[in-house]
C-alpha positions as CSV (number, residue, x, y, z in Angstrom):
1,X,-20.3,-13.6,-4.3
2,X,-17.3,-15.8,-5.4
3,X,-18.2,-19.0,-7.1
4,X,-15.8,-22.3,-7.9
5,X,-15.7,-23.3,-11.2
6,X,-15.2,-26.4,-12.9
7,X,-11.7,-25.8,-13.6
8,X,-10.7,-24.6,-9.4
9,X,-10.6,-21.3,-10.6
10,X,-12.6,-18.7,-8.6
11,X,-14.7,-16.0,-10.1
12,X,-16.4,-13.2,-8.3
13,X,-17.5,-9.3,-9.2
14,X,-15.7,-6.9,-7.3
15,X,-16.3,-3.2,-7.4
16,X,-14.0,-3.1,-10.9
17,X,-14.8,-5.4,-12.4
18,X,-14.8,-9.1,-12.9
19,X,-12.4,-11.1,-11.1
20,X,-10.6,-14.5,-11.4
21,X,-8.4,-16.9,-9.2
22,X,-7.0,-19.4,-11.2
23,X,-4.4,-22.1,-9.9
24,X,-0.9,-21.9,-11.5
25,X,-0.9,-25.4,-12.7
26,X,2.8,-25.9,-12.3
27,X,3.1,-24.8,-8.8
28,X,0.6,-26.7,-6.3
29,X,0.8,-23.4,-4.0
30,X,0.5,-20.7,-6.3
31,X,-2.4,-18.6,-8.4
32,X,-2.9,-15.6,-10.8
33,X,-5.6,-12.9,-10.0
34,X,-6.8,-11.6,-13.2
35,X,-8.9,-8.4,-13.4
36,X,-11.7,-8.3,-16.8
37,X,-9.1,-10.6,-18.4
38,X,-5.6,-9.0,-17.1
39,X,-3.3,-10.8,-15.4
40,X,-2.8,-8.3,-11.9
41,X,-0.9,-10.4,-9.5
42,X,0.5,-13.7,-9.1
43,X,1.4,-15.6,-5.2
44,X,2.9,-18.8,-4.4
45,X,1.2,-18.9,-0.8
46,X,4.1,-21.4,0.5
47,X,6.7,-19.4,-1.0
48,X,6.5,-15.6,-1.1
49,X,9.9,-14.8,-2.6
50,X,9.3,-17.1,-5.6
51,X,7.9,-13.9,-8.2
52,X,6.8,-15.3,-11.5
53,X,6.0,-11.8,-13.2
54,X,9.5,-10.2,-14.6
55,X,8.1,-6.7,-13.4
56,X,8.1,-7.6,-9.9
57,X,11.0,-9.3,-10.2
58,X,12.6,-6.0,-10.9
59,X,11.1,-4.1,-8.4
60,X,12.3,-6.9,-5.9
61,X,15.7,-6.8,-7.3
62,X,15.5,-2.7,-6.4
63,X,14.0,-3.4,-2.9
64,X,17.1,-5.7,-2.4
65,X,19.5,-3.5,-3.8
66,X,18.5,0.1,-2.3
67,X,19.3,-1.3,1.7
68,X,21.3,-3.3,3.7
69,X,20.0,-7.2,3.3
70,X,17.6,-8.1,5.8
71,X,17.2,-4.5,7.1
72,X,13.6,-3.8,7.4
73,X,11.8,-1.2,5.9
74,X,9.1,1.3,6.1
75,X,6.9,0.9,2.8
76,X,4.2,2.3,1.3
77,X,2.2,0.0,-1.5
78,X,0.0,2.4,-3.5
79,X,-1.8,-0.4,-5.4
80,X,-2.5,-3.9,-3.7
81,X,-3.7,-6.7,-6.1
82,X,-2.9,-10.0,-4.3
83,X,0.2,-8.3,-2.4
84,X,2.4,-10.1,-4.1
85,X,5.4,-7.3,-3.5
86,X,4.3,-6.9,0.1
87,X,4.6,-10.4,1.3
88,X,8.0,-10.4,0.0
89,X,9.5,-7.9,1.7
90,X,8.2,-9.1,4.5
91,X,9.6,-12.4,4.0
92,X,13.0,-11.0,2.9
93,X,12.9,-8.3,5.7
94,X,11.7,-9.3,8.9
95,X,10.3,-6.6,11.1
96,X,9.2,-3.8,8.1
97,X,6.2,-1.5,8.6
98,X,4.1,-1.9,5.4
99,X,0.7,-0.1,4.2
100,X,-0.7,-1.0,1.4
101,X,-3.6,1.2,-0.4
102,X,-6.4,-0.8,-2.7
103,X,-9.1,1.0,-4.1
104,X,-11.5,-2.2,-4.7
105,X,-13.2,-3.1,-1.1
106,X,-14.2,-6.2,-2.5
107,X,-11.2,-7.7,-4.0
108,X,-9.4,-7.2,-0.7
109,X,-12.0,-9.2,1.3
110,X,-11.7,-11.7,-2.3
111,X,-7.9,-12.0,-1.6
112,X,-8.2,-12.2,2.5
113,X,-10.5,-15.5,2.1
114,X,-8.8,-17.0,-0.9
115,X,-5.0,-16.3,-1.0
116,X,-4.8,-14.7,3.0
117,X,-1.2,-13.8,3.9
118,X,0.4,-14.9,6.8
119,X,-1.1,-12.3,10.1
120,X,1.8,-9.9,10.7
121,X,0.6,-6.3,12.7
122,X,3.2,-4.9,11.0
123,X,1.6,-5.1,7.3
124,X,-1.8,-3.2,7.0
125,X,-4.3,-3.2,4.3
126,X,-6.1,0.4,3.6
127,X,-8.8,0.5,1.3
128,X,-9.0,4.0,-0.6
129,X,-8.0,6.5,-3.3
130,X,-3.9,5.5,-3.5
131,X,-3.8,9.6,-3.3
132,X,-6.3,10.5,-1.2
133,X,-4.4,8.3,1.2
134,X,-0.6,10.2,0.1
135,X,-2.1,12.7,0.9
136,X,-2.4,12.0,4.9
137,X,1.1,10.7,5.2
138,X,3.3,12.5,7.2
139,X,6.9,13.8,6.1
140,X,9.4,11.5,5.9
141,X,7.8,9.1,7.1
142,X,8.9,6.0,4.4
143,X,11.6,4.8,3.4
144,X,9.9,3.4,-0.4
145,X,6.7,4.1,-2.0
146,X,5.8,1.5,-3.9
147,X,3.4,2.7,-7.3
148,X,1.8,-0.2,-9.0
149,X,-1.8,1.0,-9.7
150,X,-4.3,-0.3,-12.5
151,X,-7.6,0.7,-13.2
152,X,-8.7,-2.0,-15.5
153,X,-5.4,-1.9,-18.1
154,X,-4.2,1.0,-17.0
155,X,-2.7,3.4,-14.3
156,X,-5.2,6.8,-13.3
157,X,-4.3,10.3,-14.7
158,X,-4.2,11.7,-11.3
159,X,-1.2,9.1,-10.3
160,X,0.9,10.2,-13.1
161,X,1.3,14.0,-12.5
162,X,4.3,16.3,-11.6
163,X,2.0,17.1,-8.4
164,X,1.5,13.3,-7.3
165,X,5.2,12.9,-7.5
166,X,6.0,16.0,-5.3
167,X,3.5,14.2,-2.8
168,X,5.5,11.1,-2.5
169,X,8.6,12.9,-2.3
170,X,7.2,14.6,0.6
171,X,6.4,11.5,2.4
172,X,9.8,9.5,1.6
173,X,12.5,10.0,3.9
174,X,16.1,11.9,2.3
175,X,17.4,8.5,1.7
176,X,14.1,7.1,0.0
177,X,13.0,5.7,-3.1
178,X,10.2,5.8,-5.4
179,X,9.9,2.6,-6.9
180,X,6.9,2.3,-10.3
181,X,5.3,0.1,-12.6
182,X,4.9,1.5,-16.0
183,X,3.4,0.1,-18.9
184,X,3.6,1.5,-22.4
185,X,3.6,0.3,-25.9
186,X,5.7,2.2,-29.2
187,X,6.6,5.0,-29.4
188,X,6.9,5.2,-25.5
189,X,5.2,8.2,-25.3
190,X,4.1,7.7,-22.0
191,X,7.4,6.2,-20.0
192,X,9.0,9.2,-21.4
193,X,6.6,11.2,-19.7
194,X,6.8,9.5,-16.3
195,X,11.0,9.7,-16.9
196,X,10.5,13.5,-17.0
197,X,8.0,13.7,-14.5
198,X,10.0,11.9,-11.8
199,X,12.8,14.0,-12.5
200,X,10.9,17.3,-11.7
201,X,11.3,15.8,-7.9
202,X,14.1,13.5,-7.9
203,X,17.6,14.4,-9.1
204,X,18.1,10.9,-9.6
205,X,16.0,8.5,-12.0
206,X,16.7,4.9,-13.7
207,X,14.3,2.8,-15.7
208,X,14.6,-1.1,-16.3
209,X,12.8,-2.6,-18.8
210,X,13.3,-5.7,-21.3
211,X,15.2,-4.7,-24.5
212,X,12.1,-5.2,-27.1
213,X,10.0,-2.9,-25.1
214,X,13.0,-0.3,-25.0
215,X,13.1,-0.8,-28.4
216,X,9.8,0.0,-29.0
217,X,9.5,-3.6,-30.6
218,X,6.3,-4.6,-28.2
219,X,4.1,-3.5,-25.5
220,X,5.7,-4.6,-21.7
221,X,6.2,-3.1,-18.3
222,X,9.4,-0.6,-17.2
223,X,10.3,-0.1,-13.6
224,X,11.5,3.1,-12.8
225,X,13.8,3.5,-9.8
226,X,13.7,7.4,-8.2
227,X,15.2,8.9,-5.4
228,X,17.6,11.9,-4.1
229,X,20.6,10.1,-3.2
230,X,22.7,7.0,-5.4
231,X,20.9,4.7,-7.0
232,X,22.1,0.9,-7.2
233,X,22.2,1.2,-10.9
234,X,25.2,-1.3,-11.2
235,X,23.7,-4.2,-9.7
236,X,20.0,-3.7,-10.6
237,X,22.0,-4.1,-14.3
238,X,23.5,-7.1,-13.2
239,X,20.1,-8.6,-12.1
240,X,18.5,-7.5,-14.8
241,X,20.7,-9.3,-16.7
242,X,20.7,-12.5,-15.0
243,X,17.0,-13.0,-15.2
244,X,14.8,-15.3,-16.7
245,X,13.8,-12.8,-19.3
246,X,16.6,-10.1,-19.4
247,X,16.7,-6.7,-19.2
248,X,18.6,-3.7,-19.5
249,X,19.2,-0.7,-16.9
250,X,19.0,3.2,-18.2
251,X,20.6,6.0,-16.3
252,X,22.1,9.1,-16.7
253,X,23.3,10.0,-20.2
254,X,21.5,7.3,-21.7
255,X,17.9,8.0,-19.9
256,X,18.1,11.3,-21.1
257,X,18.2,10.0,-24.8
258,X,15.1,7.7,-23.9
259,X,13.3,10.7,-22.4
260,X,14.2,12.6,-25.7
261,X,13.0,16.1,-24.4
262,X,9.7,14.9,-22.9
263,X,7.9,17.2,-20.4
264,X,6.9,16.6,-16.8
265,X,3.2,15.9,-17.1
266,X,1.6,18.6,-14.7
267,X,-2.5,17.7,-13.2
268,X,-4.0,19.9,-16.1
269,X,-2.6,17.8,-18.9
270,X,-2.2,14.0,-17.3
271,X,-4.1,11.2,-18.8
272,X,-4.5,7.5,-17.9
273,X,-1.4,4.9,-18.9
274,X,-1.4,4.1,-22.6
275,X,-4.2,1.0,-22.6
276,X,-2.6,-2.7,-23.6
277,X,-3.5,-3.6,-27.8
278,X,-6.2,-6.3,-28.4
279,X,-5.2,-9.5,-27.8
280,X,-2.0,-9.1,-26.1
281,X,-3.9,-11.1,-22.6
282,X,-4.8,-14.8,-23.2
């Protein structure tokens, strides 16, 4: 059961683990959702295109970028949280067809009765193994699938594989796009993994990422951008650019010196996302 502290934050158990809702004090509308500690999600309720996380930020900027403005969508969310990307796009485009997929039962009822989003038939909430449910899609049926999953700190070894990517490829449509959260710390190992793995099912592949985590200088987040046809390399740079906290694109001839002759991960060898150091969350 969810409880009020002292401080308005809420705190409940959900099935993994401890949640928290705790009021963004600079914005009257908005709040984090924090899972054991980790920051997971973060929704101004009066304004769903403000996006305080440079992550999301990114993957906005690539939901922007890979169709016409205001054209609406078909989306798959493999990962829920708060829904933060989700009520975006359906604020910046009317009319898509989203489902999102989220594991923890209890955290979506958490985020229904605390930080509800605005009733649209269009936007569905699932609750289930993200690919368990990939699994039932049909071909081509999406036009993005969105992969932003955490256990805890880190992303499950069965959503990092050369076989989980062949499944999303199967349900995107020719001109579709994969669109992921990685995190990873030095030396990278990981991203460079993913890099390799997308590109065992998508000719084309960038990554966007802040300069100190390219680097290798600090642990951080890198978007990776997949699909068969162009990519909007040139003006996911120039947003990258122009944000609060700025980042850099890779592709082509410099993503393959990032990946630096990594292998696609197959099912037999994956393993979870490389977990966060001590300390790093507040």
């Amino acid at each position: 059961m969810a409880r009020r502290r002292g401080d308005d934050r809420i705190v409940a158990q959900v099935d993994t683990g401890r949640a928290e809702i705790v009021p963004d004090p600079g914005r009257s509308t908005a709040y984090t959702l924090l899972l054991d500690g980790a920051p997971q999600s973060h929704v101004d309720l009066a304004d769903p295109t403000h996006l305080e996380f440079e992550y999301v930020r990114r993957m906005a900027a690539a939901v922007d970028l890979i169709a016409p403005p205001g054209a609406p969508l078909r989306v798959l969310h493999l990962g829920g949280g708060a829904l933060t990307l989700p009520r975006y796009v359906a604020a910046t485009r009317p009319g898509s067809h989203q489902r999102v997929v989220e594991y923890d039962d209890a955290l979506v009822d958490l985020v229904r009765a605390h930080l509800p989003w605005r009733a649209d038939p269009r936007l569905r909430v699932r609750v289930g193994d993200a690919r368990a449910v990939l699994g039932g899609q049909r071909d081509a049926g999406y036009d993005v699938v969105v992969v932003d999953v955490y256990a805890g700190d880190r992303t499950p070894a069965h959503l990092t594989s050369v076989e989980f990517v062949a499944e999303v490829a199967r349900v995107l449509r020719p001109t579709g796009a994969y669109l992921g959260n990685v995190a990873d710390g030095p030396p990278l190992r990981y991203a460079r993994g993913q890099v390799a793995t997308l590109r065992s099912a998508f000719p084309r592949v960038c990554l966007v990422a802040d300069a100190a985590v390219l680097r290798g200088r600090r642990f951080g987040n890198l978007v990776l951008l997949a699909g068969r046809g162009e990519l909007p390399v040139a003006g996911l740079a120039r947003r990258a650019a122009g944000d609060w906290f700025p980042g850099r694109v890779l592709a082509a001839d410099e993503l393959d010196r990032f990946a630096g002759g990594a292998r696609a991960v197959p099912d037999s060898a994956a393993r979870p996302s490389t977990p966060p150091p001590a300390g790093i969350f507040p």
